[in-house]
C-alpha positions as CSV (number, residue, x, y, z in Angstrom):
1,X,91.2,89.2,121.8
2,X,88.1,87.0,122.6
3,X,85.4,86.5,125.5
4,X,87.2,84.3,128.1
5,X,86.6,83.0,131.4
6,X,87.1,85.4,134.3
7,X,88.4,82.9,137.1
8,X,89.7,83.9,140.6
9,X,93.0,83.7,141.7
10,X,93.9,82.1,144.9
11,X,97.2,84.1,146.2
12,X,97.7,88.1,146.9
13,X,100.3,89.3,143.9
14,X,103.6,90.5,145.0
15,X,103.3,94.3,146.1
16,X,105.0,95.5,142.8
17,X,105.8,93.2,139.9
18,X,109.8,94.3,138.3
19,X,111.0,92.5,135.4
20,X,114.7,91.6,134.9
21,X,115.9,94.7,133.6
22,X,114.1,97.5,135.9
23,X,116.3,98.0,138.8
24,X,119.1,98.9,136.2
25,X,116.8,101.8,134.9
26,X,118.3,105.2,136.2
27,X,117.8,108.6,134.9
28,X,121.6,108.4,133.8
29,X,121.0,105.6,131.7
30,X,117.4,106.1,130.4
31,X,116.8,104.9,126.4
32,X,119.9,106.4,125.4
33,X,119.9,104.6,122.2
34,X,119.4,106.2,118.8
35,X,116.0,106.7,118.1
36,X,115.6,106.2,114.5
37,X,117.8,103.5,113.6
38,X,116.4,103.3,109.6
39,X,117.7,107.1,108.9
40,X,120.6,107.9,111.2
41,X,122.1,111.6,111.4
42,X,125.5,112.0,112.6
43,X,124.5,114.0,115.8
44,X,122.0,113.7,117.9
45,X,120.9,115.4,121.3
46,X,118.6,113.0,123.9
47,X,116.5,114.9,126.1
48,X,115.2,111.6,128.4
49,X,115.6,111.6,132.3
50,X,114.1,113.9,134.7
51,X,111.9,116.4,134.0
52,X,109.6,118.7,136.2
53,X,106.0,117.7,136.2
54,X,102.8,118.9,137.2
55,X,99.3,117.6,137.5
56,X,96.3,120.4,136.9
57,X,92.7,121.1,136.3
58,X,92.8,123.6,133.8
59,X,94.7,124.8,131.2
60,X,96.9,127.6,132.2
61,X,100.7,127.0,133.2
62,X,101.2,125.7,136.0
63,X,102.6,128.4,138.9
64,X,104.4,125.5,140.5
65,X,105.1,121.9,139.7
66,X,104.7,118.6,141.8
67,X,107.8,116.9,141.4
68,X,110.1,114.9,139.1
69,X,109.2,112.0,136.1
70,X,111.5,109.7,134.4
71,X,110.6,110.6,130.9
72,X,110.0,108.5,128.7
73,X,108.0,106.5,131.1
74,X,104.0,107.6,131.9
75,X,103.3,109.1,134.8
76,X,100.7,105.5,135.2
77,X,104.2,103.6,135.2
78,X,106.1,102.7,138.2
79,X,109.3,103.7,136.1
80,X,107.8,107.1,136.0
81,X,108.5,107.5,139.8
82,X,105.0,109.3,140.1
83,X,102.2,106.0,139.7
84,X,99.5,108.2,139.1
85,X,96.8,108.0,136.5
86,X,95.7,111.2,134.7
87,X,91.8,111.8,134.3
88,X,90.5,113.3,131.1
89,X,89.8,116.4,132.9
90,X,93.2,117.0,134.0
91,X,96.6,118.4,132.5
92,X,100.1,117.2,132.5
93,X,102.8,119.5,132.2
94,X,106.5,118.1,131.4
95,X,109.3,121.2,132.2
96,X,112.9,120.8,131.6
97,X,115.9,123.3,130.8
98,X,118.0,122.7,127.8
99,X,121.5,124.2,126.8
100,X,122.5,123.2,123.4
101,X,125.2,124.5,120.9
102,X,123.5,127.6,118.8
103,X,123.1,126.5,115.4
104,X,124.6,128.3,112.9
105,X,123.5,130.9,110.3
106,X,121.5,128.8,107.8
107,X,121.1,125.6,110.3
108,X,118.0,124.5,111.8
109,X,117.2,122.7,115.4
110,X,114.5,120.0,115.0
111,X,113.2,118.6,118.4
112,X,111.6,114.7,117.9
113,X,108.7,113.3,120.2
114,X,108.7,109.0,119.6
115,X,104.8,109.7,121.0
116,X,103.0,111.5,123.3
117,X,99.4,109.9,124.5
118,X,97.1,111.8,123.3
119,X,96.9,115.7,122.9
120,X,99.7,118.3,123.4
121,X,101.3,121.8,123.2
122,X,104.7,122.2,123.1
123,X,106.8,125.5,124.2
124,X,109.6,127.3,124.3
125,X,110.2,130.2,126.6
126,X,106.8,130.0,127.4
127,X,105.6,130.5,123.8
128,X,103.9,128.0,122.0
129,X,106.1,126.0,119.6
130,X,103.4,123.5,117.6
131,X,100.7,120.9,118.9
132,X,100.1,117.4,118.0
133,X,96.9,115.3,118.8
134,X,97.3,110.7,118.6
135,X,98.9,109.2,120.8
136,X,101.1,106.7,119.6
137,X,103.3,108.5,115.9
138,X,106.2,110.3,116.1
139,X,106.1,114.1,115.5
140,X,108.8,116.8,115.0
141,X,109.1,120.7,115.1
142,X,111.7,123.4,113.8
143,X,112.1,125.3,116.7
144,X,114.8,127.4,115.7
145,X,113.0,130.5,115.4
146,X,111.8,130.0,118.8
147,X,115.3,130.3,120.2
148,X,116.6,133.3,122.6
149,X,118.9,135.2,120.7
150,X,122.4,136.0,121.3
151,X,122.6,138.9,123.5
152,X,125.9,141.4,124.4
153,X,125.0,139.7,128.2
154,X,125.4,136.9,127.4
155,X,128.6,134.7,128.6
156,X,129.0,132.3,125.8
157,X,127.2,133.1,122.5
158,X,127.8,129.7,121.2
159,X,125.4,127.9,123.1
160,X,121.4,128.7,123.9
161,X,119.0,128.2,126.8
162,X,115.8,128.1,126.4
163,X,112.7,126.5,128.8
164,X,110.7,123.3,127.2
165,X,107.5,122.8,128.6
166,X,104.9,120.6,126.6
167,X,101.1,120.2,128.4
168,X,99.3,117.1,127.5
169,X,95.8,116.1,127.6
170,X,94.5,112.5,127.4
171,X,90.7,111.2,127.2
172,X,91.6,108.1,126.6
173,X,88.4,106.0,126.3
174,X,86.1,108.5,127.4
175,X,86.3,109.6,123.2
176,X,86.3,108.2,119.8
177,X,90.2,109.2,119.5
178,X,92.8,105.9,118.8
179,X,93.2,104.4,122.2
180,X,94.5,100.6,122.0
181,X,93.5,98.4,125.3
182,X,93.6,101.4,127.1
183,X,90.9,101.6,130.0
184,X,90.4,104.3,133.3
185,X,88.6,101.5,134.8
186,X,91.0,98.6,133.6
187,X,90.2,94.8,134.2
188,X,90.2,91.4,131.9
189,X,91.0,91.7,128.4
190,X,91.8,95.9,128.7
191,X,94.8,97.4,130.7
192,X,95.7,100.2,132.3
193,X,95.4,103.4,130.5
194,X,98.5,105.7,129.9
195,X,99.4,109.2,129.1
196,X,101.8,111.8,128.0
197,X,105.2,111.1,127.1
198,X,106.3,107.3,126.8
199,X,108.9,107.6,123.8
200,X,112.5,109.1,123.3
201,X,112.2,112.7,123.1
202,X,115.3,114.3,120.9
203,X,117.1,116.9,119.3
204,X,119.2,117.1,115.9
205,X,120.6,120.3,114.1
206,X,120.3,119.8,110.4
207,X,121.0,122.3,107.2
208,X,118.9,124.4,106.0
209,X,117.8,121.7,103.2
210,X,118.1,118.2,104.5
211,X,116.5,115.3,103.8
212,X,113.3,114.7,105.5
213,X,112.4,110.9,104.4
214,X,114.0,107.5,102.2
215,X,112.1,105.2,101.2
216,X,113.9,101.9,99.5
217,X,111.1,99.8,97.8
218,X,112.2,96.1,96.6
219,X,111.0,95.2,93.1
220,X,111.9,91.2,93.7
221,X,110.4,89.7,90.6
222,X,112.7,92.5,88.3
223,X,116.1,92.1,90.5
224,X,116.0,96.1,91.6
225,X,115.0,98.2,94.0
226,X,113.0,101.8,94.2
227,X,114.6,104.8,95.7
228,X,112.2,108.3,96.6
229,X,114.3,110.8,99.0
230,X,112.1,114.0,99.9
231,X,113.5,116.6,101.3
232,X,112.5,119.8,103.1
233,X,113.9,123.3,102.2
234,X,113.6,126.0,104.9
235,X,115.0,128.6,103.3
236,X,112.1,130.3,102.3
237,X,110.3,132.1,104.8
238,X,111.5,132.5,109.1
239,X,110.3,128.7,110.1
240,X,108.5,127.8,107.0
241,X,109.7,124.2,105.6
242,X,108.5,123.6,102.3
243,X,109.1,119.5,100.1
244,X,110.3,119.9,97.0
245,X,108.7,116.8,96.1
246,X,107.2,118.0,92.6
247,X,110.9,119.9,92.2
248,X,111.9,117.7,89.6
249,X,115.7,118.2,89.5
250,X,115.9,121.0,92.5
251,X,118.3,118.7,94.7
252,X,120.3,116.0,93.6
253,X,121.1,113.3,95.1
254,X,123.7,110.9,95.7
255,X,123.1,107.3,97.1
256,X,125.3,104.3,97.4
257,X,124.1,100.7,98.2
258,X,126.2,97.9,99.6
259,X,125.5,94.4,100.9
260,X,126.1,93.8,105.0
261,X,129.5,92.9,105.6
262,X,130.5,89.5,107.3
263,X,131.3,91.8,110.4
264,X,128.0,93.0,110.2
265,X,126.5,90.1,110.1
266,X,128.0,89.0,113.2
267,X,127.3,92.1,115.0
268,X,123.8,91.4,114.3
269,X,123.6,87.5,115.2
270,X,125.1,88.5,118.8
271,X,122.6,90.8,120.4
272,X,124.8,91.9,122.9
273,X,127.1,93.2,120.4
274,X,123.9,94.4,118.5
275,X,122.8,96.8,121.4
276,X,126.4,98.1,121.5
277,X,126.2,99.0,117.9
278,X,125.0,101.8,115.4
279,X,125.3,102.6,112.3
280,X,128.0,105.4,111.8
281,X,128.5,107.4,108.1
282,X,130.4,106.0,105.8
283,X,132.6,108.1,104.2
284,X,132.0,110.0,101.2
285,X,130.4,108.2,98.2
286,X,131.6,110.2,95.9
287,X,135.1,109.4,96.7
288,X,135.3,105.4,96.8
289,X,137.7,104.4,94.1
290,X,136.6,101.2,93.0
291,X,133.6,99.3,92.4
292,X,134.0,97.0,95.4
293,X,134.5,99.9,97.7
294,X,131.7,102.1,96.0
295,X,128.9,98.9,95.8
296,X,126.3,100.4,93.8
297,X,126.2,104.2,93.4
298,X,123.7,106.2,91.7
299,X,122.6,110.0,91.4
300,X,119.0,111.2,90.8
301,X,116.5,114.3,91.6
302,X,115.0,114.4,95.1
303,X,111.2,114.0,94.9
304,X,111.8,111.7,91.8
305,X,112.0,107.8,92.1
306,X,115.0,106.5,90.9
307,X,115.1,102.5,90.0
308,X,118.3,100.8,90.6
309,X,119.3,97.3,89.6
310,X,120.7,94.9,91.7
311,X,121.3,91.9,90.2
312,X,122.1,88.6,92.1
313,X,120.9,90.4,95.0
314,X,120.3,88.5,98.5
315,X,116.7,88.1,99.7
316,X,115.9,88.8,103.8
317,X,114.0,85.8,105.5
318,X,113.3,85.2,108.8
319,X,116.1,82.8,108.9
320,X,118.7,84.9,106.6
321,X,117.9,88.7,107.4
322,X,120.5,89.8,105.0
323,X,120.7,94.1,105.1
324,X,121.5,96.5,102.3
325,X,123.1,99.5,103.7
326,X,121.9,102.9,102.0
327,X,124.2,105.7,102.3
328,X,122.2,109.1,101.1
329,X,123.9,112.5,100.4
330,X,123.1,116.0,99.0
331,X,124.9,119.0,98.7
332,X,124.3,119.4,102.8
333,X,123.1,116.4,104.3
334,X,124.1,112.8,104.9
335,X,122.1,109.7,106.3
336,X,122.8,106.2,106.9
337,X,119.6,103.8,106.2
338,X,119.0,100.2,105.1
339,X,116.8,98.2,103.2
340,X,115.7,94.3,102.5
341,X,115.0,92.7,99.2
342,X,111.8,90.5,100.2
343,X,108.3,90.0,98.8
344,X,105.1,89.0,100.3
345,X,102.0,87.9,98.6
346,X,99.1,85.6,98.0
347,X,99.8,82.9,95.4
348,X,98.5,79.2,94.3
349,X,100.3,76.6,95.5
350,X,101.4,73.4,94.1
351,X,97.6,71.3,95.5
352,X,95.9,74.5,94.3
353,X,95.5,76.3,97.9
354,X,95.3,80.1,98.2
355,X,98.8,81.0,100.6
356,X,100.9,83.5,102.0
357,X,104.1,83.3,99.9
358,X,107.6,85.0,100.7
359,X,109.9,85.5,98.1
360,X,107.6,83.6,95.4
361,X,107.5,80.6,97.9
362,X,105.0,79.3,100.1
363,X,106.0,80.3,103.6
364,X,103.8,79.5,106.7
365,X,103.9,82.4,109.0
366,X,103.9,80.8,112.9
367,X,102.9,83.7,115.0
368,X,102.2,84.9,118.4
369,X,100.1,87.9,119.4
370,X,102.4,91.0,120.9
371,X,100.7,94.0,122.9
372,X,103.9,94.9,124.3
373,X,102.8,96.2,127.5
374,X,105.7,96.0,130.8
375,X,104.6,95.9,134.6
376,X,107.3,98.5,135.4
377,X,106.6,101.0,132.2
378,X,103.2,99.4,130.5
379,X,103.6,100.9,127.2
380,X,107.3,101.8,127.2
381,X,109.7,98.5,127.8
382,X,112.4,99.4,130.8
383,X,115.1,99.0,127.8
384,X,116.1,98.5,125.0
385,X,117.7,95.1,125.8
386,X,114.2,94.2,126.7
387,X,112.7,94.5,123.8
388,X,115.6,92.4,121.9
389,X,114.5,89.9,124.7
390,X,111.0,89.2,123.9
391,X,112.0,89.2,120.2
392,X,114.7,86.3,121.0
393,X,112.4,84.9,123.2
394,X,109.7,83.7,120.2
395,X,112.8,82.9,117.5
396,X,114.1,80.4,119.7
397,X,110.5,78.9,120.3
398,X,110.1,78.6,116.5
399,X,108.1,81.3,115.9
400,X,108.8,83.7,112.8
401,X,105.9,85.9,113.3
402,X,105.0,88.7,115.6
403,X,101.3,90.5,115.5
404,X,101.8,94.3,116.8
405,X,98.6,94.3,118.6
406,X,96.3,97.6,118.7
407,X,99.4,99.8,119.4
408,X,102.8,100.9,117.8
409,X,106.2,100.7,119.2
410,X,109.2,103.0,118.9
411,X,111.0,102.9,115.5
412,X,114.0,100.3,117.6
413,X,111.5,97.8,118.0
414,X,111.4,97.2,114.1
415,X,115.0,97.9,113.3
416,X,115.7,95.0,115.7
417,X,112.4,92.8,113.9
418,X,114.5,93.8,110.4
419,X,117.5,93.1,112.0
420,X,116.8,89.8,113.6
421,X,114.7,88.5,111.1
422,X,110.8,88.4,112.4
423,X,108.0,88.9,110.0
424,X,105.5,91.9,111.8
425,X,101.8,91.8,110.7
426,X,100.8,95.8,112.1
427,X,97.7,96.7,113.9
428,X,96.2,100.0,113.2
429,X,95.2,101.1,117.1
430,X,91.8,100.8,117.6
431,X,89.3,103.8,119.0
432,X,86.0,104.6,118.8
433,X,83.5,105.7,121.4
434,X,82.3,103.1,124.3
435,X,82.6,99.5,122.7
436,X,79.6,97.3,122.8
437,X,80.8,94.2,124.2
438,X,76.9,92.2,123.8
439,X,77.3,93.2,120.3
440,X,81.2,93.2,118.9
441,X,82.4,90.5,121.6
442,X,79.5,87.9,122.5
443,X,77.0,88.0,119.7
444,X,79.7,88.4,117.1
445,X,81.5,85.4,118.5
446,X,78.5,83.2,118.0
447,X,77.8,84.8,114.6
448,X,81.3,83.7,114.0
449,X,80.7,80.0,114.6
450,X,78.1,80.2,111.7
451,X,80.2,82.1,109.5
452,X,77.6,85.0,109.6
453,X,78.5,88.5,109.0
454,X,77.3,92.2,108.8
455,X,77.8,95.2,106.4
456,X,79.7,97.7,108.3
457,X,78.1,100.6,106.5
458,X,76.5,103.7,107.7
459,X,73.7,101.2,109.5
460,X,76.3,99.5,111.3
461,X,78.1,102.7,113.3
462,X,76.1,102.5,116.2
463,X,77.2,99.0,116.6
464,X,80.5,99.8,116.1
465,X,81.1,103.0,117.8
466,X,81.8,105.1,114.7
467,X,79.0,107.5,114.4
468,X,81.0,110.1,115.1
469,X,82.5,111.7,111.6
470,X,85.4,113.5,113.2
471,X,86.0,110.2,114.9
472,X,86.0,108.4,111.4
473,X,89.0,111.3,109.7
474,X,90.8,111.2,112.3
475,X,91.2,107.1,112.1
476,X,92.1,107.6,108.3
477,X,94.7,110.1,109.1
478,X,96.7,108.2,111.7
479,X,96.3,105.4,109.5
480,X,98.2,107.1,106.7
481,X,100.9,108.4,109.2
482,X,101.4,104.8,110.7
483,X,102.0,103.5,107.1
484,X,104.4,106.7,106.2
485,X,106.3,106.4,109.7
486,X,106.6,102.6,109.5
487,X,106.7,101.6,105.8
488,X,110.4,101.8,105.8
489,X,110.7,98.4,107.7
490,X,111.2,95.2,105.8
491,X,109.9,93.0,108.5
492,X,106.5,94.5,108.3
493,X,104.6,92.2,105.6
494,X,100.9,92.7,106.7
495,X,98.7,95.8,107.5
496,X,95.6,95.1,110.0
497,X,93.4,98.1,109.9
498,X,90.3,96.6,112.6
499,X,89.9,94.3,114.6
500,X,87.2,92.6,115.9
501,X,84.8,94.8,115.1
502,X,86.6,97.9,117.5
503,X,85.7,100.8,116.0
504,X,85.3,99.3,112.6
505,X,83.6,101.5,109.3
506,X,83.7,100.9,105.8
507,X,86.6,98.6,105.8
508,X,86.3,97.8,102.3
509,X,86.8,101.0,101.3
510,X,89.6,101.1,104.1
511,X,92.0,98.1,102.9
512,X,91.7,99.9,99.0
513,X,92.9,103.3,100.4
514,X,95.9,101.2,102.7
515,X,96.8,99.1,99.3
516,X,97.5,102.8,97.5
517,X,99.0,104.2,100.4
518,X,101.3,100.6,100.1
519,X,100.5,98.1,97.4
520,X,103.9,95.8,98.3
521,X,102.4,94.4,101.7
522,X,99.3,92.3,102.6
523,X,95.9,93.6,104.4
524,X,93.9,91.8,106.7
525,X,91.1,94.1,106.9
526,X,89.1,92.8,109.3
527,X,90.3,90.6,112.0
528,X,88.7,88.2,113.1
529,X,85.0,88.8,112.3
530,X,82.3,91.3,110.3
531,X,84.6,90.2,107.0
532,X,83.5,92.8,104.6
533,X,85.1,90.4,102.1
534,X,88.3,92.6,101.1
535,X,91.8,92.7,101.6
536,X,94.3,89.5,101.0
537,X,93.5,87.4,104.1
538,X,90.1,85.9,105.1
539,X,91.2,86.5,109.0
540,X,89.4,83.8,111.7
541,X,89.5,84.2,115.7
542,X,89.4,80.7,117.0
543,X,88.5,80.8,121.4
544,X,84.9,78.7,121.0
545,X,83.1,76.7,119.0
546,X,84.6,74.6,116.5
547,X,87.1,75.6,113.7
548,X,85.9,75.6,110.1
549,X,88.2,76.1,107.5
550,X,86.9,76.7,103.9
551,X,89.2,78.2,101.6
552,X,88.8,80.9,99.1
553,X,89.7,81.4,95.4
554,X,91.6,84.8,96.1
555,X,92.1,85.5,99.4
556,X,94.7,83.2,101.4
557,X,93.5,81.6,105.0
558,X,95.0,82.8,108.4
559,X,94.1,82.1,112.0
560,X,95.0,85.6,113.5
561,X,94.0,84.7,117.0
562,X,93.5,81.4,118.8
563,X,94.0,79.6,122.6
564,X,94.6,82.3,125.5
565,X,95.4,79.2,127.6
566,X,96.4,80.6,131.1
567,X,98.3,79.2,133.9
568,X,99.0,81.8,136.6
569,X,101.7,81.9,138.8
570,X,101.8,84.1,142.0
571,X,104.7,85.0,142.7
572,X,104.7,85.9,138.7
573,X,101.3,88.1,138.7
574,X,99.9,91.1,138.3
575,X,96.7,90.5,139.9
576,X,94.1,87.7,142.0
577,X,92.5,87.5,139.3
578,X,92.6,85.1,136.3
579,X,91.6,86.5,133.0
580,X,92.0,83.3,129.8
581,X,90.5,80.9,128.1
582,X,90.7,77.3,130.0
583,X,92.7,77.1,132.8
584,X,95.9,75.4,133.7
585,X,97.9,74.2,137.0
586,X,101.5,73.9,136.0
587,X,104.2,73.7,133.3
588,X,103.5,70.5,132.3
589,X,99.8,70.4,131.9
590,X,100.0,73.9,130.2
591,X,102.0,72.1,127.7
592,X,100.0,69.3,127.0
593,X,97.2,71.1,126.9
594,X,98.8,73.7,124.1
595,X,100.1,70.3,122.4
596,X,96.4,69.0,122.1
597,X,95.4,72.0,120.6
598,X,98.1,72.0,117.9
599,X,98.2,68.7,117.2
600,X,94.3,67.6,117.3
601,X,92.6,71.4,115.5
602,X,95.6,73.9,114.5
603,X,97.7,71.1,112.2
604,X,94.8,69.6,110.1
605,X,93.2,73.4,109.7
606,X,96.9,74.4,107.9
607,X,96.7,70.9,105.9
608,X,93.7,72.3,104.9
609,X,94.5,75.7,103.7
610,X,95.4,77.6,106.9
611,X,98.4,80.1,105.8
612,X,99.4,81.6,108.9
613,X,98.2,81.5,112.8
614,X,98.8,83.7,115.9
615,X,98.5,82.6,119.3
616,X,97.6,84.3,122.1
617,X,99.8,85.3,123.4
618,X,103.6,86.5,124.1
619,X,103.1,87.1,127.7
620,X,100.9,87.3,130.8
621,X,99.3,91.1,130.7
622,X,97.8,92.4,134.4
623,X,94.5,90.1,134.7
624,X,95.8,88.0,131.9
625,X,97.9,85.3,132.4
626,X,97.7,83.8,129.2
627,X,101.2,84.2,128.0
628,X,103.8,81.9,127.0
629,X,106.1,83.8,129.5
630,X,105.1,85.4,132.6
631,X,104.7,89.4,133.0
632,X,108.0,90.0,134.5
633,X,109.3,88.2,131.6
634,X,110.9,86.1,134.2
635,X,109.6,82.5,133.5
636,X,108.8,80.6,130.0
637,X,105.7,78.8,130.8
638,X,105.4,76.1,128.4
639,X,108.1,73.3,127.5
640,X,110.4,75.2,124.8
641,X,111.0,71.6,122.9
642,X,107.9,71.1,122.4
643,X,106.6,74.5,121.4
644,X,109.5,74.6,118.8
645,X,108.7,70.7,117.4
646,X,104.8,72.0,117.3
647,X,106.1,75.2,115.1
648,X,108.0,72.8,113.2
649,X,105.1,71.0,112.2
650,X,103.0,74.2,110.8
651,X,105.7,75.4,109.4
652,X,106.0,71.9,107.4
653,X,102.5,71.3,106.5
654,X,101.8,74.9,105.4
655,X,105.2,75.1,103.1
């Protein structure tokens, strides 16, 4: 987001701000969902709730520990139970005690981390297990050859004990590493920085081949669909996994697509029925005995694409989010996944307009920007109900877009974006060493208004903060794991690699290694300014000045940020003071000062070309309070109606 004007506040914030759903957070009930919704294994160990940590100043294990954390929940978090922020000096060191059933000869035990912010070492018995540096990707380790082995002593040889520790280290934006809106010293438009474990840590046994990844492309324009299943063979070598993904005909598999049931559908439109629900095994393909029963079934190699044909198939929208169930099988394994048949791309329209089209139609894209951060857990929501919530929250305000701002959620908050039907345009997180604001926030901004940019070559890093090459490999490397971890989401139509200049390099060269990483979604390479003139979307920020809109010959038009208009309530607030652009006193003139803005700039720029826009933003964040609900989540602080007729109207003029 933009320069806006810092204002003061006039009342003291309530002592500690809770949101709806944090006094029902206990350590019995803590994000006991299943993790990974788009691949689900029958059996599954959760390893949240409390743990033993400790905070030190150097590296060796701790002799004794400080007390207990609510993982998954920072220690910054007031969830946590601990509210205390870890300096780049320090260490924090999670302990726990698990007893699980041994795993039989020829099984493996996998343990899952969602994400742990930024560095860490994982153990077991007090020997080091693996390591894993970025903050915000999921990770996983075999650490069956790390377990105690059955001994004559012991009472019950069919279970194991062991000791997990895992020691984290966090600069966070004291280095280049990927960092978001995290700040040590937080205030205005940056938060409150975070650390160590603030997603669902897990266990599952598997065989000793199972399948490691599915990935269901839709082919729309030929009526079938891709299918590429990897899977990981540890059989050769103690605690060596090895693909076979050039093993052409190694493992076979076995998949078998069906269209969501009416009964799923329902489950899906009521989200209280939704929570309640996960997607169990169906029963063998191999032995359905008719067509109906079987849908589609087809066999193929792992490591090999298979291309299946689905005729008459059922295209997801935001307004129809129609699921395929995948059933996938080999010899030892069995997963449960889904897939959409959608398409997103840049077309002509009818008046001869570069837009977003979905599904070979020109579909305006109404969004709001999403940062996701939670008074009580600020990067981890108290539940999952409340992530449902905020989803809901936008639907019903006409909204069919969500921008993932600068960070990336657990693996739910997508299954419920596929399931629900919201279109996700995906930041990469920014880092970078020390931004400079003169240069990427104010000058930029007025370079903006004359539709001036700069190359972002080697000449440019010292601008940017991106001299540093380690810095610049380790960008492109988390940038290839967010597009592996999260390309198996349908609702996720748009890559964003920079933004506003944050860290920015070569982004040229950027959007043409995301398009062969994933040539089926869209790529706004540069959001908001220093347009390097790539990608499919010429991107504009909108706080100042005036709005020009001159459209392209390739590229479509979008208005990826624009108002920040803040009203803050008290009793609803994080802090005195007021961070937003143009200030508000109440509900109503909020509203008609939003209205104003659609109806007098946003309107004629999508008459004009304008294929999608994003306004900031979904809710009041600490010093912000330029949210359409409040930072508890507790009040909606424009008039719904007219929000939806407004989204309406966009949607209308740019369809």
């Amino acid at each position: 987001m933009k320069k806006k004007r810092q204002l003061s506040g006039h009342s003291s914030p309530p002592e500690k701000l809770t949101t709806p759903w944090t006094a029902s957070v206990t350590p019995e009930n803590v994000w006991k969902e299943y993790p990974r919704p788009a691949m689900v294994r029958d059996g599954w160990i959760n390893l949240n709730g409390l743990w033993d940590y400790a905070i030190t100043g150097v590296p060796d294990m701790p002799e004794s520990f400080d007390g207990r954390i609510l993982v998954p929940f920072s220690p910054e978090s007031p969830l946590s139970g601990v509210n205390r922020q870890l300096q780049p000096e320090e260490y924090l060191w999670y302990r726990r005690s698990v007893t699980v059933h041994r795993p039989e000869e020829g099984r493996r035990l996998l343990l899952h981390f969602g994400a742990v912010d930024q560095r860490c070492v994982i153990y077991i018995d007090e020997k080091k297990a693996g390591a894993h540096s970025g903050g915000y990707l999921p990770f996983c380790l075999d650490i069956t050859p790390f377990l105690p082995e059955a001994g004559p002593d012991r009472m019950d040889a069919s279970s194991v004990t062991f000791g997990l520790l895992v020691r984290v280290q966090d600069l966070s934006d004291t280095s280049w590493q990927s960092r978001g809106k995290q700040k040590l010293k937080r205030g205005g438009m940056f938060y409150t920085a975070q650390s160590g474990i603030w997603q669902t840590v897990w266990m599952e046994e598997v065989p000793s081949v199972y399948i490691s990844s599915v990935l269901a492309v839709p082919d729309f324009d030929h009526a079938r669909c891709r299918l590429l299943v990897q899977v990981t063979d540890t059989r050769e070598g103690i605690g060596q996994s090895r693909r076979t993904d050039t093993a052409a005909g190694k493992h076979t598999v076995t998949a078998l697509i069906r269209p969501e049931t009416e009964a799923d559908r329902l489950s899906r439109d009521d989200p209280a029925s939704a929570l309640r629900h996960e997607r169990k095994p169906e029963s063998d393909p191999s032995a359905a005995d008719s067509a109906e029963d079987a849908g589609t079934l087809l066999s193929f190699s792992a490591g090999e694409e298979a291309s299946v044909s689905l005729p008459a198939f059922h295209p997801w929208t935001p307004e129809d989010p129609f699921l395929y169930h995948l059933t996938v099988q080999t010899e030892q394994d069995r997963v449960e996944c889904y897939f959409a048949m959608r398409k997103c791309d840049v077309q002509t329209d009818g008046n001869g307009l570069r837009r977003i089209f979905l599904n070979n139609r020109p579909y305006f894209q109404a969004g709001v920007l999403d940062q996701g951060y939670w008074p009580d857990g600020l990067y981890t929501a108290p539940c999952d109900e409340a992530l449902v919530f905020d989803i809901i929250s936008m639907k019903k305000l006409g909204f069919n877009m969500l921008r993932k701002h600068v960070k990336v959620e657990p693996q739910r908050w997508y299954y419920h974006c596929d399931r629900l039907g919201m279109l996700v345009w995906q930041d990469m997180v920014c880092g970078g060493t020390s931004y400079q604001h003169w240069f990427v926030t104010y000058l930029a901004t007025l370079m903006n208004a004359f539709s001036l940019s700069i190359p972002d070559g080697k000449l440019s890093r010292p601008l940017l903060s991106r001299r540093n090459q380690e810095g610049r490999l380790d960008f492109l490397r988390e940038m290839e794991e967010t597009v592996q971890a999260l390309k198996v989401h349908p609702c996720i139509v748009c890559w964003v690699p920079f933004n506003e200049g944050w860290g920015q390099f070569d982004a040229a060269d950027v959007s043409r290694q995301l398009t062969r990483l994933d040539p089926t979604r869209l790529i706004d390479h540069a959001s908001g300014w220093f347009d390097q003139g790539a990608g499919d979307i010429a991107s504009i920020h909108y706080y100042f000045f005036s709005l020009h809109v001159r459209p392209e010959s390739v590229r479509a038009l979008a208005l990826t940020e624009f108002g920040g208009y803040s009203w803050q309530i008290p009793e609803h607030s994080f802090s005195r003071d007021l961070y937003g652009y143009g200030k508000y006193q109440d509900k109503s003139s909020l509203t008609k000062g939003y209205e104003a803005l659609l109806s007098g700039t946003i309107l004629p720029a999508v008459q004009k070309g304008v294929s999608a826009s994003i306004y900031t933003q979904l809710s009041d964040i600490e010093d912000e309070v330029n949210g359409l609900l409040t930072y508890d989540r507790k009040v909606e602080k424009m008039d719904g109606d007219t929000v939806r007729r407004l989204n309406g109207s966009l949607r209308k003029a740019g369809s």
